[in-house]
C-alpha positions in Angstrom: 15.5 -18.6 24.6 12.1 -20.1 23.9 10.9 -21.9 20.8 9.8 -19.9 17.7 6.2 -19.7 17.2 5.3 -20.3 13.4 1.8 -18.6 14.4 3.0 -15.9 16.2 3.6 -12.5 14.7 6.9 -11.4 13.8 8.7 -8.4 15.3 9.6 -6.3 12.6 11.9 -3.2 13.4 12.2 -0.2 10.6 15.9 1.5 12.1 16.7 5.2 10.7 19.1 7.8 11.3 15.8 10.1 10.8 12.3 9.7 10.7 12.2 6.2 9.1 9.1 6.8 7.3 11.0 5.6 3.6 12.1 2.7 5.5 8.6 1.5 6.7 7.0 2.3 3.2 9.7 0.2 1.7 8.9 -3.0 4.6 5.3 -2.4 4.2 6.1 -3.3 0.6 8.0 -6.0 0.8 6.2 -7.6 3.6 3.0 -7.2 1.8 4.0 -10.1 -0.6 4.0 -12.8 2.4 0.5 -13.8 3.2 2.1 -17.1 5.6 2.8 -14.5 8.1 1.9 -11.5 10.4 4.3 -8.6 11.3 4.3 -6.0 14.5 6.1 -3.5 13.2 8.2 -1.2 15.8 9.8 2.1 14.0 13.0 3.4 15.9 13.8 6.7 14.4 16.9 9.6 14.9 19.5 6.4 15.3 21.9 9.1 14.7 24.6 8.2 17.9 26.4 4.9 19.3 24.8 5.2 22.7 21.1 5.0 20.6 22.4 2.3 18.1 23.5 0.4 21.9 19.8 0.9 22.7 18.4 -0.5 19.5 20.7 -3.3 19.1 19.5 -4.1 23.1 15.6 -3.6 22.0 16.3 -5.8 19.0 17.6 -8.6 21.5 15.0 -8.7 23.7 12.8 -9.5 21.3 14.6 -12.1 19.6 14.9 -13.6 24.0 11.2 -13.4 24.3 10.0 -14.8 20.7 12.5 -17.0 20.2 12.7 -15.9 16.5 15.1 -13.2 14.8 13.5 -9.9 14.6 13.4 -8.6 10.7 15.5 -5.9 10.7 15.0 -2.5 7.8 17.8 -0.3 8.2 18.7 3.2 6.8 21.2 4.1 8.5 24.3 5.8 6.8 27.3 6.2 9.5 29.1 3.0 9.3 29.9 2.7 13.2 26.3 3.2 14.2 25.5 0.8 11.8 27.5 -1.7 12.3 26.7 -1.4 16.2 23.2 -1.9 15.4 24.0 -5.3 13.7 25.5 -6.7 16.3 22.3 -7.6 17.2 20.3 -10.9 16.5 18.3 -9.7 13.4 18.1 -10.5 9.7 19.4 -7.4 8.3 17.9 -6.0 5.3 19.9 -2.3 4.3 18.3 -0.2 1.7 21.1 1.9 1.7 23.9 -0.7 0.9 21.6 -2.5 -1.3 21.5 0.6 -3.5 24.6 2.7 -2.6 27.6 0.4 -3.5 26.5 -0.5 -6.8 26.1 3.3 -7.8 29.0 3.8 -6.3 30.5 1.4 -8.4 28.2 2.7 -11.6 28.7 6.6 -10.9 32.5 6.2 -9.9 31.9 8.6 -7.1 31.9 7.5 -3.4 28.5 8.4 -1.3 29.0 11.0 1.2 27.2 9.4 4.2 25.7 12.9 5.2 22.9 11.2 8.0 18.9 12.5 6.9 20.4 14.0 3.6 16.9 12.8 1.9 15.6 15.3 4.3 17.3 18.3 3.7 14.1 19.3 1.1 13.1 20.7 3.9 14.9 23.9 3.0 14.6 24.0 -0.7 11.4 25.0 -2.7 10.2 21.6 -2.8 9.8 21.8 0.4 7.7 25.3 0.3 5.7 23.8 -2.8 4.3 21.4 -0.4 3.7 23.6 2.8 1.5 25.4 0.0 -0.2 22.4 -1.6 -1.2 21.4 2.3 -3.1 24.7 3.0 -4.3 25.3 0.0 -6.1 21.8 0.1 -7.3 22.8 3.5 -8.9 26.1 2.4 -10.4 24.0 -0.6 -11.8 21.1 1.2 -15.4 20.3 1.1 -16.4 22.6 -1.2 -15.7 25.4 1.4 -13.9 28.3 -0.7 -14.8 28.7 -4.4 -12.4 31.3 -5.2 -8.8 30.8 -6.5 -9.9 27.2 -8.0 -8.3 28.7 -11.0 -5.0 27.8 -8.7 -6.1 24.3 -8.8 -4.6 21.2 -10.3 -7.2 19.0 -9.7 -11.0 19.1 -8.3 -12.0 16.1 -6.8 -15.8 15.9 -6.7 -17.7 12.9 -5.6 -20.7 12.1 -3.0 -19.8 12.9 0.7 -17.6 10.7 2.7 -16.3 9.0 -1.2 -12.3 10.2 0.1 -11.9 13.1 -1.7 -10.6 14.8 1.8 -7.7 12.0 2.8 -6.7 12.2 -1.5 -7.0 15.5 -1.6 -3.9 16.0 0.9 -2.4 12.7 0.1 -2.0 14.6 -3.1 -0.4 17.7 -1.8 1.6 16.5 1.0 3.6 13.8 -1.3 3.4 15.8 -4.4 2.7 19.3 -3.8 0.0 19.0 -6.0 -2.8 21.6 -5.2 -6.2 19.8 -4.9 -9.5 21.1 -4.3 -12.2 18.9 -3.8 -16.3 19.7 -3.7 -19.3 17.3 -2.8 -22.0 16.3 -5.1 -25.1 16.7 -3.7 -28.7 16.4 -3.6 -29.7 19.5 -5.1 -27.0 19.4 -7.7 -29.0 16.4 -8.9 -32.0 17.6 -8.9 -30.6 20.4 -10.8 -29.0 18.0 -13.2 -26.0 20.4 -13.7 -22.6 21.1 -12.2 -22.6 23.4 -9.5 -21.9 26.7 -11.0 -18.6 27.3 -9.8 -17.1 24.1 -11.3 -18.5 24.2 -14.9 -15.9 27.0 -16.0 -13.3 24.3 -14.1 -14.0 21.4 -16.2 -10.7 20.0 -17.4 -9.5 20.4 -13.5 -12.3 18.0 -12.5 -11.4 14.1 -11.4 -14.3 12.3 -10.1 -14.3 9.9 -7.0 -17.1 7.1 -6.8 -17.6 4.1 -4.4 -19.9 1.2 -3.8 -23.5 2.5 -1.9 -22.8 -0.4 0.4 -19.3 0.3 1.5 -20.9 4.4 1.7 -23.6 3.1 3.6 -21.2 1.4 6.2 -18.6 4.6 6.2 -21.8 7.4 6.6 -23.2 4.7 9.4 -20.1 5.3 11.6 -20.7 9.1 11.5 -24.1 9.8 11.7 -25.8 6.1 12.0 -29.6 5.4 11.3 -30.0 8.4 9.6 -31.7 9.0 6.1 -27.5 10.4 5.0 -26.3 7.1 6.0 -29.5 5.0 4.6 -28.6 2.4 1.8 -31.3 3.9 -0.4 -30.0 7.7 -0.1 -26.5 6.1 -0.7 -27.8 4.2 -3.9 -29.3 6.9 -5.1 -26.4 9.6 -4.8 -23.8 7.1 -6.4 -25.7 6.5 -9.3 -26.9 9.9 -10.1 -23.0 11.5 -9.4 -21.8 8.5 -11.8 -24.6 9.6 -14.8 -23.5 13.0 -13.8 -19.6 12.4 -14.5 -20.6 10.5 -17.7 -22.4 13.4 -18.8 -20.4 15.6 -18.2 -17.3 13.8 -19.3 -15.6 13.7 -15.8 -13.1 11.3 -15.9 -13.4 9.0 -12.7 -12.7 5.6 -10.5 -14.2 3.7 -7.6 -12.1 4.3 -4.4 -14.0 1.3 -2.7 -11.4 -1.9 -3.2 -8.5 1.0 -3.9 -5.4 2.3 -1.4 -4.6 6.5 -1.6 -1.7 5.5 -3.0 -3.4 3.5 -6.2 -6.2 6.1 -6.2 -3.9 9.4 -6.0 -1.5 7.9 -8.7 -4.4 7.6 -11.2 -5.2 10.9 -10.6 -1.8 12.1 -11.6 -1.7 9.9 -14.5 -4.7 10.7 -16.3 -4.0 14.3 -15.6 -0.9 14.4 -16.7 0.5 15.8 -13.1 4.1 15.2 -12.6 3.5 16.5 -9.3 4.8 19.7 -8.3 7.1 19.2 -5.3 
């Protein structure tokens, strides 16, 4: 085994008996606290036998042989022998499930049932459907590209082009079910100095995105570069005249420049009021 490497990235493996996706939103988390180091995260999903937990626990050696460090280990996996054949490997183990379970157990009085990718039965209940609907309705409404059934809408996002209304608009409806339009501010609504028709009667729907010109400039750059779209004058100029638009107007709204999806689709759903429909 070679010597650890304090400047070398750490292996970090995110092991679930389904898609592991809770699992690596929990260790991006947690890992995001540690600034002293940097993690290459490897997801191994659908641990759901012994001969795959022999596999992991063999993937999870090898790395520990070649860096010469123990591999951070996330785990959700619920069958016992799988999991405890995964452990046998030279990892620091860190189980969500066990961390949670026993002490409800212990709380509740009732005994887990260990059913493997139980959070993912949804997919046959009406959350589930709630969702599938959010998603294409959010497609239909991006862009501005179908005005009619915005009276289905929970929110309209409206904001200059390329501001992230798109990526938060399905965030939105893919975690949530939430149903979000979204419509660009442009040029001409400015010089009209009104909101577009079809929003005005939507008012109370409306959430406003905003970002910095010079961070728009960049983003409009990598689409369509040295163009008047992408100039840092056109971008100062549509920021600031969609911002006096939203005070006008009495949009409510936030700069997505320094802000995750996460941070910016949970202010949406606060200052809404959405509990989110899935």
């Amino acid at each position: 085994m070679t010597q650890p490497d304090t400047a070398a990235k750490r292996t970090v493996f995110i092991v679930s008996d389904g898609t592991g996706i809770t699992a690596e939103t929990f260790a991006n988390s947690v890992l995001s606290q540690f600034d002293m180091a940097s993690f290459r995260h490897i997801r191994m999903p659908f641990i759901d036998s012994l001969e795959k937990a022999a596999a992991a626990a063999a993937r999870i050696d090898r790395a520990y042989d070649d860096e010469g460090m123990r591999p951070i280990v996330f785990s959700t996996l619920v069958n016992p022998r799988i999991h405890a054949r995964v452990r046998q490997a030279h990892g620091l183990f860190l189980d969500l499930f066990a961390t949670f379970v026993a002490p409800l157990e212990e709380e509740l009085g009732v005994k887990s049932n260990h059913s493997i990718g139980r959070t993912h039965s949804v997919a046959d209940s009406r959350q589930y459907h709630n969702r599938i609907e959010a998603i294409n309705f959010s497609l239909a409404h991006d862009d501005g590209q179908l005005h009619s059934g915005l009276s289905q809408a929970d929110v309209i996002l409206v904001g200059v082009s390329r501001c992230g209304k798109t990526p938060t608009s399905l965030y939105l409806a893919m975690q949530y079910g939430v149903k979000a339009a979204n419509y660009p501010l442009i040029p001409e609504d400015f010089e009209r100095d009104s909101l577009p028709g079809s929003l005005a009667q939507y008012r109370d729907k409306l959430f406003g995105l905003t970002i910095q010109p010079e961070r728009l400039a960049e983003v409009r750059n990598e689409r369509r570069p040295d163009s008047k779209y992408a100039s840092l004058e056109q971008c100062r100029y549509e920021v600031a005249e969609a911002q006096r638009m939203m005070r006008r107007e009495g949009i409510r709204w936030l700069s997505t420049t320094t802000k995750s999806i996460e941070e910016i689709a949970t202010t949406i759903l606060q200052e809404l009021r959405l509990t989110g429909m899935a």
